[in-house]
C-alpha positions as CSV (number, residue, x, y, z in Angstrom):
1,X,0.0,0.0,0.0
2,X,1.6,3.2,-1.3
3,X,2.2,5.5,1.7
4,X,4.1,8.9,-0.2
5,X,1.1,9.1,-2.5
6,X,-2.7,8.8,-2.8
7,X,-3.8,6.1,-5.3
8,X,-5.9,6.4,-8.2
9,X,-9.6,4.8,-7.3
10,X,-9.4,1.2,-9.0
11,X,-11.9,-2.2,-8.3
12,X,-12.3,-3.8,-4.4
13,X,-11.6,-7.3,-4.0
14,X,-14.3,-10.0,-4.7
15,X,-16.2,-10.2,-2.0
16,X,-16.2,-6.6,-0.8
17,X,-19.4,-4.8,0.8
18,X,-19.1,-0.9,-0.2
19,X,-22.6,0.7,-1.0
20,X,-20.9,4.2,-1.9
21,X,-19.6,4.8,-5.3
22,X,-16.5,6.6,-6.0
23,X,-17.4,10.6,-5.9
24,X,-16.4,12.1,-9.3
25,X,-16.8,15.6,-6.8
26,X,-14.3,14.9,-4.3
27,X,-11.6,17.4,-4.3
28,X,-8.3,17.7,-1.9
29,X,-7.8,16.0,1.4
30,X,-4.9,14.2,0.0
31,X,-2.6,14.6,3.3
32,X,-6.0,13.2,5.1
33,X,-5.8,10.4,3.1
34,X,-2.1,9.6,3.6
35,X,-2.3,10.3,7.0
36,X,-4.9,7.3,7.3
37,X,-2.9,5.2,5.1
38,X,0.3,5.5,6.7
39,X,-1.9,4.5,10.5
40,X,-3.6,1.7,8.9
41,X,-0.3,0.5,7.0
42,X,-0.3,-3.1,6.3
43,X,2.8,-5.6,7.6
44,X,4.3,-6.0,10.7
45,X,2.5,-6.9,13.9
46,X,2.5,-3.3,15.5
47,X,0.3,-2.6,12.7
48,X,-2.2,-5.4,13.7
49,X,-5.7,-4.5,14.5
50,X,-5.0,-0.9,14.1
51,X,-8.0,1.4,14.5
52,X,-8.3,5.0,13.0
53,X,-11.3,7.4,13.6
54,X,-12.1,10.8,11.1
55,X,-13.4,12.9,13.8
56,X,-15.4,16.0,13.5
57,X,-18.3,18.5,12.7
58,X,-21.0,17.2,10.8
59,X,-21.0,18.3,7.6
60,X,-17.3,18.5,7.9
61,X,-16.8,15.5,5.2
62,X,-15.9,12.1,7.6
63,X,-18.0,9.9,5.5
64,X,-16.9,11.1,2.1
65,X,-13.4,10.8,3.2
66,X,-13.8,7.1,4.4
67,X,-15.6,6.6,1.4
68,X,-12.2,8.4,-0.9
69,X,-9.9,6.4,1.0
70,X,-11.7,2.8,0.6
71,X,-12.6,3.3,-3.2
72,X,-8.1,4.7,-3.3
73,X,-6.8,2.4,-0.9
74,X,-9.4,-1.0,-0.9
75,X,-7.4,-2.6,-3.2
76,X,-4.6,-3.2,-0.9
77,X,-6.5,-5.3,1.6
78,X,-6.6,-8.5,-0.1
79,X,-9.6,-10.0,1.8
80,X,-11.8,-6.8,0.9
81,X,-13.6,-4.0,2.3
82,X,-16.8,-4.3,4.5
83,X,-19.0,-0.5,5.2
84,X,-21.1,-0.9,8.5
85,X,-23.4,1.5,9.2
86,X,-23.0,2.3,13.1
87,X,-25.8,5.0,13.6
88,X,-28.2,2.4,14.5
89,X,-26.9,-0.1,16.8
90,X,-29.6,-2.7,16.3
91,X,-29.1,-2.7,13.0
92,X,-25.4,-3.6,13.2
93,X,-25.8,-7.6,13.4
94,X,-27.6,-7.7,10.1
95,X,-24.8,-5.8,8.6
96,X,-22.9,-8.1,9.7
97,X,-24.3,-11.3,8.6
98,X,-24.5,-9.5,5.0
99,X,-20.7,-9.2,4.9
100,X,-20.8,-13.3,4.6
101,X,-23.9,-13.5,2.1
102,X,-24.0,-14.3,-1.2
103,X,-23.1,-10.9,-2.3
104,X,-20.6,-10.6,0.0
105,X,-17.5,-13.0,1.4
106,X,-20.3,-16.2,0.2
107,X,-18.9,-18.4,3.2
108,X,-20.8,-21.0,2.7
109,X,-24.0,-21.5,-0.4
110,X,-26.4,-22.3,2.3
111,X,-25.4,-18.9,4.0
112,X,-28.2,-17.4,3.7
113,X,-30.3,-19.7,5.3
114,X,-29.0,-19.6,8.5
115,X,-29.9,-18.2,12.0
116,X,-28.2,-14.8,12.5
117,X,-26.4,-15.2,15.3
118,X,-25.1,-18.0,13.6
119,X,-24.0,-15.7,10.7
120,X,-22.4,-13.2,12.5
121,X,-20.0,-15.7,14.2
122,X,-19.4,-17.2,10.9
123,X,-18.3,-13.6,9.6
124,X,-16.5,-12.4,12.6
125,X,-14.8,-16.0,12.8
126,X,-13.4,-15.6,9.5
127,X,-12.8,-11.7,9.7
128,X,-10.0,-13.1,12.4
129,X,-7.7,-15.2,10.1
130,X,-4.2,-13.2,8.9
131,X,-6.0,-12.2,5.4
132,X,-6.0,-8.3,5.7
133,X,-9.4,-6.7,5.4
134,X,-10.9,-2.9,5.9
135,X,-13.5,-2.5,8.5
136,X,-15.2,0.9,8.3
137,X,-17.4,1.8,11.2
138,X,-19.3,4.8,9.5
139,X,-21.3,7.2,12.4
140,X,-20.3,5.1,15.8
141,X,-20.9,7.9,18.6
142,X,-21.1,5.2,20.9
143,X,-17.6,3.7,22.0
144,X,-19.1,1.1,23.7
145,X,-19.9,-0.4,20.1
146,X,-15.9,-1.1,19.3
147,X,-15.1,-3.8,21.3
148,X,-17.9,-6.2,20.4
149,X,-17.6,-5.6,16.9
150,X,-14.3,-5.2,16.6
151,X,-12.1,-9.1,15.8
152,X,-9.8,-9.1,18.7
153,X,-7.3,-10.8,16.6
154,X,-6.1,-11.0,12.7
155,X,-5.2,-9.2,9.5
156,X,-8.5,-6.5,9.9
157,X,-8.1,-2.7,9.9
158,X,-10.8,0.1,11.4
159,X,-11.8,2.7,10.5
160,X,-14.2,4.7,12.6
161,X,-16.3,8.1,11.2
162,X,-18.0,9.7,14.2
163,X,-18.5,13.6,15.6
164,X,-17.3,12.3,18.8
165,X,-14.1,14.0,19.8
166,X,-13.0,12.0,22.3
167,X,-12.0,8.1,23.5
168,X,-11.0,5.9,26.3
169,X,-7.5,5.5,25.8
170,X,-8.1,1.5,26.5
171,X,-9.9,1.2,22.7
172,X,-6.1,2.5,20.8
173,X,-8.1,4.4,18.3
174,X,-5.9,7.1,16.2
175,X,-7.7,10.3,16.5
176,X,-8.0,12.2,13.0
177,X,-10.1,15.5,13.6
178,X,-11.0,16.8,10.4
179,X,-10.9,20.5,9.8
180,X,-12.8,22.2,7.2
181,X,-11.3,22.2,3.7
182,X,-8.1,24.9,2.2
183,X,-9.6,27.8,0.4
184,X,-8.1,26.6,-2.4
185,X,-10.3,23.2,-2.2
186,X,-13.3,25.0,-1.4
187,X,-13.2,26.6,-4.4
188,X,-11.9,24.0,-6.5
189,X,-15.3,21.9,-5.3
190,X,-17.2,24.8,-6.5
191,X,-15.3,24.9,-9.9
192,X,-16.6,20.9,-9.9
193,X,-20.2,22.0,-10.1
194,X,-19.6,25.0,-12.4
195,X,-16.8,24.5,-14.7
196,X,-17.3,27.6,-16.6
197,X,-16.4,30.0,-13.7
198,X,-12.3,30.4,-13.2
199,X,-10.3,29.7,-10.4
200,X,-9.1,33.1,-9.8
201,X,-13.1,34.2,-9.8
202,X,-13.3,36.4,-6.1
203,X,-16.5,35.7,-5.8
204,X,-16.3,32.2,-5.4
205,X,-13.6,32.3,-2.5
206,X,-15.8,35.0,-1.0
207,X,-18.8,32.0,-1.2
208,X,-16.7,29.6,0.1
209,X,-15.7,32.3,2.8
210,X,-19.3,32.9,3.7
211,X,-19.8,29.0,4.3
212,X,-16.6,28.4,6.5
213,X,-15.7,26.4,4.2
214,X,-17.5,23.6,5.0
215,X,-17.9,20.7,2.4
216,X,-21.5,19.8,2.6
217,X,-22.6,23.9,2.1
218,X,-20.0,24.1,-0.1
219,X,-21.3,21.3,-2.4
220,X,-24.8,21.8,-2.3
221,X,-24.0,25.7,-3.2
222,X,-22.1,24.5,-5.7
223,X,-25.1,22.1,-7.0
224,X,-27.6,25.7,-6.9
225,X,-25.0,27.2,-8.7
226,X,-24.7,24.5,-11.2
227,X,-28.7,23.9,-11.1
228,X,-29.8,27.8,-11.8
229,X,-26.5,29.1,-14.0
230,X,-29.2,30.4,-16.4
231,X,-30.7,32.4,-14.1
232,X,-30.3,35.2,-12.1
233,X,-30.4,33.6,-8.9
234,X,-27.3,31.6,-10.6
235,X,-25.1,34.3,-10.4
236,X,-22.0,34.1,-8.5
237,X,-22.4,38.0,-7.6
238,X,-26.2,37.5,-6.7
239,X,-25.2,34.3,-4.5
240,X,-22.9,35.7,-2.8
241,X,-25.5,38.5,-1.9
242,X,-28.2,36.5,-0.4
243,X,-25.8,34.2,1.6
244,X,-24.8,37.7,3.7
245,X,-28.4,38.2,4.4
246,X,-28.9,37.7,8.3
247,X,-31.2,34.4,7.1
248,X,-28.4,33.0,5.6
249,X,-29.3,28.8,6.6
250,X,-33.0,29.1,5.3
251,X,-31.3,29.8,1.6
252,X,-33.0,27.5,-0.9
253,X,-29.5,26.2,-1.7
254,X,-28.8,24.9,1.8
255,X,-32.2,23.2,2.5
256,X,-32.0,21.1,-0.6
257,X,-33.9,18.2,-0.1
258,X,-33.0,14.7,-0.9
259,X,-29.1,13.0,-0.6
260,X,-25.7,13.7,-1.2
261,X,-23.2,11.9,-2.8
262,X,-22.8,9.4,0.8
263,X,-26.3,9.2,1.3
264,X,-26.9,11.9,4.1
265,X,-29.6,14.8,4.3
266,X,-28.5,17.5,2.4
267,X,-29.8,20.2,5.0
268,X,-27.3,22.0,6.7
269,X,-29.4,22.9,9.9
270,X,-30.9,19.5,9.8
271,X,-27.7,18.1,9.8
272,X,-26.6,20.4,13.1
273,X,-29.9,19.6,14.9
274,X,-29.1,15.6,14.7
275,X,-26.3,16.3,16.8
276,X,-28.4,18.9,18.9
277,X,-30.8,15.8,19.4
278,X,-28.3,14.0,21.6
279,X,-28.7,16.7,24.5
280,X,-31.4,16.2,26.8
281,X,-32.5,19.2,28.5
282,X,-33.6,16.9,31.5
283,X,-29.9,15.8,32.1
284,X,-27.8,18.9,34.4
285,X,-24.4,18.2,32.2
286,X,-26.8,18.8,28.8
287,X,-28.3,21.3,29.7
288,X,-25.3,23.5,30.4
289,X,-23.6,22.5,27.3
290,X,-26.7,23.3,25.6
291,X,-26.8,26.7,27.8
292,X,-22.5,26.9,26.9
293,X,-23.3,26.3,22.9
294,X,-25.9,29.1,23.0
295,X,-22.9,31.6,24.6
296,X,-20.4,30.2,22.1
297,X,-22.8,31.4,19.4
298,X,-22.5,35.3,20.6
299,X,-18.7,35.4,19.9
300,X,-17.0,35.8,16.9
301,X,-18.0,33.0,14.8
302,X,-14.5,30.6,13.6
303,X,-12.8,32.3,16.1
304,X,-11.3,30.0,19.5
305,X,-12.9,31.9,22.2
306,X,-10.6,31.6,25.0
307,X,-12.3,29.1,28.0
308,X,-11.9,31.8,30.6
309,X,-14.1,34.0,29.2
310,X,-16.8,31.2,28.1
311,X,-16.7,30.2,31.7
312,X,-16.9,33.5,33.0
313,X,-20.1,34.3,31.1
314,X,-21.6,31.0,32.4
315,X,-21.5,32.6,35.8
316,X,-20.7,29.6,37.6
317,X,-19.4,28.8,40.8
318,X,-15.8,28.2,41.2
319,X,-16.3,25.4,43.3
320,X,-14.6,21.8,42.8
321,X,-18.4,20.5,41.8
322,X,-18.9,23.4,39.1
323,X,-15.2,23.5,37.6
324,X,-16.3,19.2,37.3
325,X,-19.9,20.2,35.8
326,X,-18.9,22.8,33.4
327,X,-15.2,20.8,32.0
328,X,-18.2,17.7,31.3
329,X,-20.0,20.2,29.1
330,X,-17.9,21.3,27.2
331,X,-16.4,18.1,26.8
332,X,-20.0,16.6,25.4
333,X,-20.0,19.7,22.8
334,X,-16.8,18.5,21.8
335,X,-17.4,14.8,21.9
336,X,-20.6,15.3,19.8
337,X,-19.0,17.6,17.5
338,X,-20.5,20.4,18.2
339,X,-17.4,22.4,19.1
340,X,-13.6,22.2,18.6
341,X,-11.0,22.4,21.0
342,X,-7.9,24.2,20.8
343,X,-4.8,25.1,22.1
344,X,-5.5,25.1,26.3
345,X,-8.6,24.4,26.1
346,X,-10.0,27.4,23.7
347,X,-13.2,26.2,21.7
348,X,-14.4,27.2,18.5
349,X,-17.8,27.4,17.1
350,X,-18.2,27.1,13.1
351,X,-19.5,29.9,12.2
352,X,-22.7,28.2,10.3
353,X,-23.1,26.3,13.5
354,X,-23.2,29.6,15.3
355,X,-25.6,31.2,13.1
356,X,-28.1,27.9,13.2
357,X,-27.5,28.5,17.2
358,X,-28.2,32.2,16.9
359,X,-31.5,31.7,15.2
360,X,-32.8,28.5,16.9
361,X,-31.7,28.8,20.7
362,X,-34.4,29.3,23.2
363,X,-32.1,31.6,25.5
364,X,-30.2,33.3,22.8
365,X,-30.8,36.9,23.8
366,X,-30.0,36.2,27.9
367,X,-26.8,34.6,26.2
368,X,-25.7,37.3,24.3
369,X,-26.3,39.5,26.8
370,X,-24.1,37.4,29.7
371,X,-21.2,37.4,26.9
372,X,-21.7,41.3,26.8
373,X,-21.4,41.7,30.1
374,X,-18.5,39.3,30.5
375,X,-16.6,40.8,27.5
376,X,-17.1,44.3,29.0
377,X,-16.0,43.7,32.0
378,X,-12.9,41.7,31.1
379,X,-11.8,44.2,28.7
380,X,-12.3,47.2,30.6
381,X,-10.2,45.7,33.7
382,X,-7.1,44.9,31.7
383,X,-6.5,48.2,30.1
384,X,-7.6,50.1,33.4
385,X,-5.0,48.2,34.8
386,X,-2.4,49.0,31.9
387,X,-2.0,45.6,30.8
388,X,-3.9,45.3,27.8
389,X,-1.3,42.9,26.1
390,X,-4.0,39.9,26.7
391,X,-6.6,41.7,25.2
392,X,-5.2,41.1,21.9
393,X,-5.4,38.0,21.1
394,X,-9.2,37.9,21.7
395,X,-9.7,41.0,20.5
396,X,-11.6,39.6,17.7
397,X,-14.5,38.3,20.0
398,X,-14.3,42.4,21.7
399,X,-15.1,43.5,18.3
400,X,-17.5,41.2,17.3
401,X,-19.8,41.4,20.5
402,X,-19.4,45.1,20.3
403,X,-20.8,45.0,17.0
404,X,-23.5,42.8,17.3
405,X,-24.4,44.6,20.4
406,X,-25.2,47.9,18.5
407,X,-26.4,46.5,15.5
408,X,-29.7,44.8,18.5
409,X,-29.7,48.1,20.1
410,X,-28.4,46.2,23.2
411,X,-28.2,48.2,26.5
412,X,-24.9,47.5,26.6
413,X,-24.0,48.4,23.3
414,X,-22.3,52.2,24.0
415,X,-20.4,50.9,27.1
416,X,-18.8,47.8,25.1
417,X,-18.0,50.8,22.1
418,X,-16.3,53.0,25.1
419,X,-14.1,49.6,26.0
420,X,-13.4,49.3,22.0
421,X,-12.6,53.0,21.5
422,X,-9.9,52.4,24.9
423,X,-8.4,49.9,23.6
424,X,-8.0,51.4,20.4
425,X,-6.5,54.1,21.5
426,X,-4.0,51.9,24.0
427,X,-2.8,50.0,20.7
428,X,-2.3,54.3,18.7
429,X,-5.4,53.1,16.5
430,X,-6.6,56.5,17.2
431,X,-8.9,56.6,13.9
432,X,-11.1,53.9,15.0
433,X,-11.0,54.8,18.2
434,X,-12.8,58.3,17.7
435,X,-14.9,56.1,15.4
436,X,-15.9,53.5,18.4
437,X,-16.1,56.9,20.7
438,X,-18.6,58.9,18.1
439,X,-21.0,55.8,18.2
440,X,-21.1,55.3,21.9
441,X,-22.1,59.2,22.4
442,X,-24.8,59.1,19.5
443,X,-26.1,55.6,21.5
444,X,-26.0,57.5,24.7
445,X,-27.6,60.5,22.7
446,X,-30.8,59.1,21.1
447,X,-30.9,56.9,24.8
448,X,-31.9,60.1,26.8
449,X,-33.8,61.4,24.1
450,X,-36.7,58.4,24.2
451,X,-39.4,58.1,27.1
452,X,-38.1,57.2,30.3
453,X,-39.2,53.8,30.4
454,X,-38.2,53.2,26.6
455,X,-34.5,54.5,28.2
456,X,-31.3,51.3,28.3
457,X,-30.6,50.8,31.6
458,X,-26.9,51.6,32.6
């Protein structure tokens, strides 16, 4: 199995169960694909039983890139390549069982026939010989799955596609967190659906800018594109238009209804909400991620929003019991893909997940405000104290919740442009610090101008 290159797609063995096609779309991701290679590289017994898992957002392109990598590298495993669908774990046995059918490994001609249990022992009895063979796992968010489905001995490889970030170091699994695709990619997918357009087009990076780059907006903006290039709505210039409309998910192009090319919704919200769906609002560790993912929302979207300041917005208790409670929620936003974690901890929120949170979230406006508050405060204590060397590297998020704060007419909207225009003049960016200073004194202005009770609260 090549390991300095990526192969060209060619035929899986005899005996192979792989319901996805090759993807004539697919585009890039050729150091993803090495990188699994080179983990799940054949000879030698290190090598034995080795388990790799494409971790990450959904949306993000696990299942497309497990699918790449069996239709490139499938031919090297000699005893085939078997897709299991995890999502539904009492499905799993039948899959199973299918793997030693007819159409499959055809382990014996009365196969068929036989009591399942029977057939899955059958399969997972011969899946343990040295013969090497590709196991993919595709959607397993449950670790407890692996070990009774996974051969405890022979020539099999795994690979695992799941939004779950995070796994007990006793399963060995290889953690591959996929990130969202180059610019470069992005637009090259888009060039896929619309071959006329050039490379070098602005517009289209500025698309793929506006959909963080994430492959499954990304191709079914490339499919509208493709699908209404006659049209006005067609346009590159006009597309890019409507996507920076504040209703930005409820574009036709990214509530396309049927399935992509591995067989998933193509919805973008829909695809966030089935992770949303695995936090129960009656369980206290849920319901503060839920409460956490609402705050992430109200930063700058993309952005890693340091985990001081998250924490700090939650207003909890510094307690051994809280510092436990709130480390397990963010921890489940991670694990379910839901949020990414950085650096010492710093998470980040893509920014289509943080505009499908802004819009659907039940408490969105008491979270923006506690972020306010939090940012405000936080800001304003480091430069009054003369060190405001911290403040910039989140000074993105100071901007960005100042901004949004004016833009709602948010009662904390001229005291966050006051912090801005401070800090702007700390760092001699005197220009857009008289800017950040004219706004807060209109604000404060056409404040004392309304009706008393119509008046912000200061």
């Amino acid at each position: 199995m090549p390991l300095d290159r990526v192969p060209t797609p060619a035929p899986l063995p005899v005996g192979s169960m792989m319901p996805l096609p090759a993807n004539p779309l697919f585009v890039g991701r050729e150091d993803d694909l090495v990188t699994l290679a080179k983990a799940l590289a054949l000879g030698g017994t290190a090598a034995i039983g080795q388990t790799a898992a494409a971790t990450g957002l959904g949306g993000i392109g696990k299942t497309q890139l497990a699918a790449e990598f069996a239709h490139r590298y499938g031919p090297y495993f000699a005893g085939g390549v078997f897709w299991l669908g995890f999502a539904d774990p009492d499905a799993i046995a039948g899959e199973v069982a299918r793997a030693g059918s007819v159409a499959g490994m055809g382990l014996t001609d009365d196969f068929d026939s036989l009591p399942l249990d029977r057939q899955v022992q059958m399969v997972g009895a011969t899946w343990q010989n040295p013969l090497p063979r590709l196991l993919i796992f595709d959607n397993c968010e449950d670790e407890a799955l692996i070990a009774p489905w996974r051969p405890k001995t022979g020539g099999c490889r795994f690979l695992v596609t799941s939004r779950r970030m995070e796994w007990s170091p006793h399963l060995g699994i290889q953690l591959f967190p996929l990130g969202v695709l180059p610019r470069n990619e992005s637009v090259e997918l888009l060039l896929k659906h619309r071959n006329d357009l050039k490379s070098d087009d602005a517009n289209l990076d500025a698309i793929a800018e506006e959909l963080g780059d994430l492959p499954l907006a990304l191709h079914m903006a490339g499919n509208f594109l493709r699908l209404y290039r006659h049209a006005p709505i067609g346009d590159p210039i006009k597309y890019l238009a409507d996507l920076r409309s504040p209703h930005l998910l409820v574009h036709p192009s990214l509530i396309t209804e049927g399935e992509s090319p591995t067989e998933h919704t193509q919805h973008v919200s829909r695809t966030f909400q089935l992770s949303l769906q695995r936090l129960s609002k009656a369980n206290d560790i849920d319901a503060l991620a839920l409460k956490a993912l609402a705050h992430l929302a109200c930063f700058a979207p993309g952005e890693p929003v340091p985990r001081f300041l998250l924490l700090g917005s939650l207003e909890k208790d510094d307690d051994d019991t809280a510092q436990i409670q709130a480390t397990d929620a963010l921890r489940r936003l991670v694990n379910l893909g839901l949020a990414e974690s950085e650096g010492a901890g710093d998470l980040v929120l893509h920014r289509l997940l943080a505009a499908f949170v802004a819009a659907t979230a039940e408490d969105f406006s008491e979270a923006r405000e506690a972020v306010e508050v939090t940012v405000e405060v936080e800001a304003d204590r480091l430069i009054d104290e003369g060190y405001p060397a911290p403040l910039q590297a989140w000074q993105g998020h100071l901007r960005a919740v100042t901004e949004r704060a004016a833009d709602v007419d948010s009662n904390h909207a001229s005291d966050l442009l006051l912090v801005l225009g401070k800090f702007m003049r700390e760092i001699a960016a005197f220009d857009e610090a008289q800017a950040a200073f004219e706004r807060a004194l209109v604000i404060e202005e056409a404040t004392w101008c309304r009706p008393p009770e119509r008046r912000h609260r200061h």
